[in-house]
Rosetta silent file (secondary structure, phi, psi, omega in degrees, C-alpha in Angstrom):
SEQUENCE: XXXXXXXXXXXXXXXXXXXXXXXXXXXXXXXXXXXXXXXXXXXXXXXXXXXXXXXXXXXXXXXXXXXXXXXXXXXXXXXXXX
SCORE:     score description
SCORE:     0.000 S_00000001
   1 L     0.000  -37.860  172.188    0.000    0.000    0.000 S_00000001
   2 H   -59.312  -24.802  158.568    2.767    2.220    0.525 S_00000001
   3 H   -48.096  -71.140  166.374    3.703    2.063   -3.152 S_00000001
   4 H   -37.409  -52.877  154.953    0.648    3.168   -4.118 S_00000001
   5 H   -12.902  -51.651  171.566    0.471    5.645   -1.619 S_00000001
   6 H   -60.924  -55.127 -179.724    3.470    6.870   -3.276 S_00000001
   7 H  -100.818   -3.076 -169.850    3.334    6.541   -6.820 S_00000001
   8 L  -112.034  131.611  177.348   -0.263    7.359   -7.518 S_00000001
   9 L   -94.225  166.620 -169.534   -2.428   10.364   -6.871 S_00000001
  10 L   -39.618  120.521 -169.094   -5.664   11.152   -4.761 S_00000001
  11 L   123.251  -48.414 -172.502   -8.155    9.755   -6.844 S_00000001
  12 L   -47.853  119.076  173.955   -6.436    7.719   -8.798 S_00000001
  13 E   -98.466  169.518 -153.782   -8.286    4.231   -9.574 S_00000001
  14 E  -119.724  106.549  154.449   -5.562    1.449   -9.445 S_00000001
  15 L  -139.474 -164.845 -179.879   -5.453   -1.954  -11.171 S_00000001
  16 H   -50.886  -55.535 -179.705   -3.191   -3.881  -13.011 S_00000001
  17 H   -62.804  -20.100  158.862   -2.579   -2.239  -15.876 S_00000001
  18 H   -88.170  -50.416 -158.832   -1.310    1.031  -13.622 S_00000001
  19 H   -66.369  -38.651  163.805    0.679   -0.728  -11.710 S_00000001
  20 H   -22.605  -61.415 -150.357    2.281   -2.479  -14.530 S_00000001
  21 H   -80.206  -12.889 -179.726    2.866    0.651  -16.210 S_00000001
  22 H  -117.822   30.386 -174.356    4.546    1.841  -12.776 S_00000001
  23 L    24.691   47.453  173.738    6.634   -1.290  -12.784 S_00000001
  24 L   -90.456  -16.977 -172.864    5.098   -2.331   -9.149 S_00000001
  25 L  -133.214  134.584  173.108    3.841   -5.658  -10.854 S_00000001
  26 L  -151.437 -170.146 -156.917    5.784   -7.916  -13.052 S_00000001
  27 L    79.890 -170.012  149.073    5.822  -11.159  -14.301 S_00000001
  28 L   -49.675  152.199  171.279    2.632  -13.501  -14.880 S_00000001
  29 L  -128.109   80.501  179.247   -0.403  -12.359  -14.563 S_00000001
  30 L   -57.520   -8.414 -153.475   -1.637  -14.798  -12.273 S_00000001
  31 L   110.612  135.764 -162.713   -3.830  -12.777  -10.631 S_00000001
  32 L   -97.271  150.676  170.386   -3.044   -9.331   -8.337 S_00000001
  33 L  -140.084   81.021 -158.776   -2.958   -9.378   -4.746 S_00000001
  34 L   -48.012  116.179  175.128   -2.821   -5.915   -2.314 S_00000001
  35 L  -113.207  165.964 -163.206   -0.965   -6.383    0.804 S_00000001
  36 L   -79.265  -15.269 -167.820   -1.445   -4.084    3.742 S_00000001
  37 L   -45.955  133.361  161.758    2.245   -2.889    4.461 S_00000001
  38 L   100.197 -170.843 -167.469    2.857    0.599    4.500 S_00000001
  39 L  -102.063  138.249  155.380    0.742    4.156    4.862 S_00000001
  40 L  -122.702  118.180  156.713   -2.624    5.328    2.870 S_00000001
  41 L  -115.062   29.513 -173.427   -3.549    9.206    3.382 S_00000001
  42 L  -117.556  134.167 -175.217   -4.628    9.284   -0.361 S_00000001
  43 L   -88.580  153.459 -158.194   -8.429    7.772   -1.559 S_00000001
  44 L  -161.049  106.676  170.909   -7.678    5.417   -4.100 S_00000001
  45 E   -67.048  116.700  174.851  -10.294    3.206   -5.998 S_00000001
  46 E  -116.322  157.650  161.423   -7.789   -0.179   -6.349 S_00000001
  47 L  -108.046  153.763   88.578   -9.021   -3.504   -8.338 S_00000001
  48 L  -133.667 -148.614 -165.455   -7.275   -6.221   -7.874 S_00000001
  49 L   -94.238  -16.035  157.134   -8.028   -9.948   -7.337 S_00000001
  50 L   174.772  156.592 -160.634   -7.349  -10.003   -3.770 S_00000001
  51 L  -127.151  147.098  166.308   -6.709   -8.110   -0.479 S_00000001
  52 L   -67.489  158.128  171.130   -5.300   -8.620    2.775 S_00000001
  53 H   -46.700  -59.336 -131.500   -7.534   -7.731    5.745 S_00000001
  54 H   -85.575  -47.220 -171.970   -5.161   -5.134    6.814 S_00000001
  55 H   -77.767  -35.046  153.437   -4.713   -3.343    3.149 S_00000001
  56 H   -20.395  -74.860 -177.073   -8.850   -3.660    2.569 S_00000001
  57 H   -67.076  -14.266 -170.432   -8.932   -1.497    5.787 S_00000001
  58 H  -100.041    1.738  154.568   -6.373    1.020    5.362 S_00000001
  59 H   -83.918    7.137  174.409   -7.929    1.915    1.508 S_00000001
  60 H  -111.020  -68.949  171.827  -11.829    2.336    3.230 S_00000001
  61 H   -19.008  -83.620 -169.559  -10.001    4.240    6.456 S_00000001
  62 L   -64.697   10.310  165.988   -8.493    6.699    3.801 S_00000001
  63 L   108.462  -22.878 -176.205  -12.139    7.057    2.165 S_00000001
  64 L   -89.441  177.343 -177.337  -11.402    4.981   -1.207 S_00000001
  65 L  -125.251  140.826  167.878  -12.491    0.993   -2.164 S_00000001
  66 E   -75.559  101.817 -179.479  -11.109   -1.914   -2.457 S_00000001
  67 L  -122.923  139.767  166.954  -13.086   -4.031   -5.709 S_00000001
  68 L   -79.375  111.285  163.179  -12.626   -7.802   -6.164 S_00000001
  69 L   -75.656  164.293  149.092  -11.807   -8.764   -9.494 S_00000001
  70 L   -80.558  166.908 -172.821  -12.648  -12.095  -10.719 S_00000001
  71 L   -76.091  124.381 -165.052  -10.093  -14.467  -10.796 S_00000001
  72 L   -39.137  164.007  179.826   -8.019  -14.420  -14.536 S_00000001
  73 L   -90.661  158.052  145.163   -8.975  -18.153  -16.189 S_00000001
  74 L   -42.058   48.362 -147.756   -6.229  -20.491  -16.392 S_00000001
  75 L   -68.841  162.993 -177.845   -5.061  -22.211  -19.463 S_00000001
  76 L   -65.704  171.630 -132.794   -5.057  -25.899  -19.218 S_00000001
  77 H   -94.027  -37.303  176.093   -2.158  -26.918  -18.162 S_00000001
  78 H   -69.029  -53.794  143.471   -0.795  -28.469  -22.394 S_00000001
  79 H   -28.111  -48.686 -164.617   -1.580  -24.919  -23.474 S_00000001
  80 H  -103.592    4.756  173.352    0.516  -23.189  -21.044 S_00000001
  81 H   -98.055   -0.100  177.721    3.685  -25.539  -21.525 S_00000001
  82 L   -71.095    0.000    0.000    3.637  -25.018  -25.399 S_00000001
């Protein structure tokens, strides 16, 4: 949370594709997951796919929401070794 906190302004909504674009997320995209670590004094609409307890409360605390994506599909498993 403190990343965001950081790199994003008041307002701001948040998913994957900013943080990508703020190089906070890399890799697969397995699915996103918010952890609570760190400060919010900014309101901040975030998506991702899932939230700790702790970062859920400190985005509603600073006035902004937390929304649950659904979870990305899968490919079967012969698909994703080709």
């Amino acid at each position: 949370m403190g990343d965001i906190n950081e790199f994003f302004d008041a307002g701001t909504t948040v998913d994957e594709q900013a943080l990508r674009a703020r190089g906070l997320v890399k890799g697969r995209a397995d699915g996103i997951k918010i952890l609570g670590d760190g400060e919010v004094s900014k309101k901040f609409t975030v998506k991702a796919h899932k939230f700790t307890a702790k970062a859920k409360e400190l985005i509603e605390k600073a006035g902004g929401t937390a929304e649950v994506l659904a979870a990305p599909a899968k490919k079967p498993e012969a698909q994703a070794k080709a």
